[in-house]
C-alpha beads as a LAMMPS data file, in Angstrom:
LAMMPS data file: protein, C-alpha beads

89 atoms
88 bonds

1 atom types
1 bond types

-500.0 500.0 xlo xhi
-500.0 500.0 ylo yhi
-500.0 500.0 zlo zhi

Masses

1 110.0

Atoms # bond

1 1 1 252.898 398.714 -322.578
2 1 1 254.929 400.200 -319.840
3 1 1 252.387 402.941 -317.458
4 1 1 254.848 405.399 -318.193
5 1 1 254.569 405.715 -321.170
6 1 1 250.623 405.272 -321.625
7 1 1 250.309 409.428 -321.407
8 1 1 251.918 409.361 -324.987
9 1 1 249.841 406.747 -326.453
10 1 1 246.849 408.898 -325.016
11 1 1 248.426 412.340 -326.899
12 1 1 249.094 410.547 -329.737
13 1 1 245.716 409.281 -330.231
14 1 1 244.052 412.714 -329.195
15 1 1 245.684 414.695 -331.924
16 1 1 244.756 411.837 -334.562
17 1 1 241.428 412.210 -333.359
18 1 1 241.080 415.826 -333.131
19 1 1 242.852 415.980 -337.073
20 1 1 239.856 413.520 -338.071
21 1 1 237.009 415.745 -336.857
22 1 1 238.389 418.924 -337.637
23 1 1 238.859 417.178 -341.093
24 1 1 235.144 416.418 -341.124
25 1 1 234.044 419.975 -339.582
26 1 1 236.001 422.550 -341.505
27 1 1 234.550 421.496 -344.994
28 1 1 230.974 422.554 -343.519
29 1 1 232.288 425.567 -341.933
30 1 1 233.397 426.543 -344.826
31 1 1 230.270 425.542 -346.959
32 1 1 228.217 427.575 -344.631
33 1 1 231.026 430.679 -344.669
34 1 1 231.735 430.726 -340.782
35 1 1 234.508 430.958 -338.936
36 1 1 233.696 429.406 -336.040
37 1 1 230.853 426.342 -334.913
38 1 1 229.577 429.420 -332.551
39 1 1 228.649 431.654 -335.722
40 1 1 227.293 428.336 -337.510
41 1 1 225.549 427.878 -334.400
42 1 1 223.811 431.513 -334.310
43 1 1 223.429 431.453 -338.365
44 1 1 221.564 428.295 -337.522
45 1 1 219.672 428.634 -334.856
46 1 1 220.037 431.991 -332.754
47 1 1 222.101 434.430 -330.624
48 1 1 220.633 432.496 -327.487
49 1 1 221.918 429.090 -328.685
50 1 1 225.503 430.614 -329.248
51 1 1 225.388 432.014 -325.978
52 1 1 224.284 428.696 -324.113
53 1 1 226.631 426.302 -325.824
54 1 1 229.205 428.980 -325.208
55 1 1 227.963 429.036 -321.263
56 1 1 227.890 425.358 -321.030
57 1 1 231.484 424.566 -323.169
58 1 1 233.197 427.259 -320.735
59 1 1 231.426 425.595 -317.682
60 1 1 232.408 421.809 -319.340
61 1 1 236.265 423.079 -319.983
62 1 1 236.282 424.828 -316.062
63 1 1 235.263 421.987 -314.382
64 1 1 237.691 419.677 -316.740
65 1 1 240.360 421.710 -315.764
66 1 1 239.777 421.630 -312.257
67 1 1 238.741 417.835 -312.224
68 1 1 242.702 417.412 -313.942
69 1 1 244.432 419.426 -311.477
70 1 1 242.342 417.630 -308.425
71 1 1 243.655 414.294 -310.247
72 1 1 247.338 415.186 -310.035
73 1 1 246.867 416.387 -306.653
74 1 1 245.597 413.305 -305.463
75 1 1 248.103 411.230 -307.122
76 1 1 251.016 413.286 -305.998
77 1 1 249.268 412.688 -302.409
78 1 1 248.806 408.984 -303.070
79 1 1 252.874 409.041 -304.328
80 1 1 254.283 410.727 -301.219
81 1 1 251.966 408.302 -298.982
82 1 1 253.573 405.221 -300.973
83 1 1 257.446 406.684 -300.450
84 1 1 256.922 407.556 -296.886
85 1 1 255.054 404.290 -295.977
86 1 1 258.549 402.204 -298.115
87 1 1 261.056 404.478 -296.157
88 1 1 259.710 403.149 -292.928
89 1 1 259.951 399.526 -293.363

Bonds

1 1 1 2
2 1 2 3
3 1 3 4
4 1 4 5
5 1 5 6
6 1 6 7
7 1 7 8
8 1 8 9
9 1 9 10
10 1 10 11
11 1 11 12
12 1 12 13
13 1 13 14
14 1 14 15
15 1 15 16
16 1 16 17
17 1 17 18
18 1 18 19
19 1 19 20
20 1 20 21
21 1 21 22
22 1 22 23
23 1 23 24
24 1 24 25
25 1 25 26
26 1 26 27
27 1 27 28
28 1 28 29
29 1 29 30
30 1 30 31
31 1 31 32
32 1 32 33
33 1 33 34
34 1 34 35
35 1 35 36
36 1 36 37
37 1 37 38
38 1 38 39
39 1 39 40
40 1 40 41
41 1 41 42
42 1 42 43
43 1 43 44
44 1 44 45
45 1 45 46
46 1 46 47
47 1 47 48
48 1 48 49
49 1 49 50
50 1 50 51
51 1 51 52
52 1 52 53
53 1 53 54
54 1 54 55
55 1 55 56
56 1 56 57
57 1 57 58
58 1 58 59
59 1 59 60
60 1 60 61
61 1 61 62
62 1 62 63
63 1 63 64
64 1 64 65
65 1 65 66
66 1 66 67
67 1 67 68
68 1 68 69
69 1 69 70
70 1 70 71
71 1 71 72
72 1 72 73
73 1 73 74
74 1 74 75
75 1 75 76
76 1 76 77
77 1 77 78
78 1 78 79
79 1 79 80
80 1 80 81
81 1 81 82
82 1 82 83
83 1 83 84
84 1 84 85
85 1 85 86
86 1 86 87
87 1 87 88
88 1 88 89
């Protein structure tokens, strides 16, 4: 398969994935009469579970997010390096 086009095979695959566990996690949601998997969580456990898996998914999705936009930085670095280092041949 052609690298530009991998990105789609990789969103493709992530919303057939994510449709397969939400599949498998609403019918237990729903079982237990949440909402959410933080109010299963506290029903379950406690308040101070739901706040550290709360504390720890917003850290998680922060430092994803950041760890993403360093990526494309680097490659758009790594691109203008490649063009500049062809236009001087």
């Amino acid at each position: 398969m052609s690298t530009g086009l991998r990105f789609v095979q990789f969103y493709f695959g992530t919303a057939d994935r994510d449709g397969d566990s939400f599949g498998d996690a609403v019918p237990i949601f729903h079982r237990a009469k949440v909402y959410t998997a933080y109010e299963y969580l506290e029903q379950r456990f406690d308040a101070k579970t739901r706040s550290l898996v709360t504390m720890v998914f917003l850290i998680e999705r922060g430092l994803s997010a950041g760890n993403r936009a360093g990526g494309a930085g680097d490659r758009a670095i790594r691109d203008s390096q490649v063009c500049r280092s062809r236009s001087l041949r």
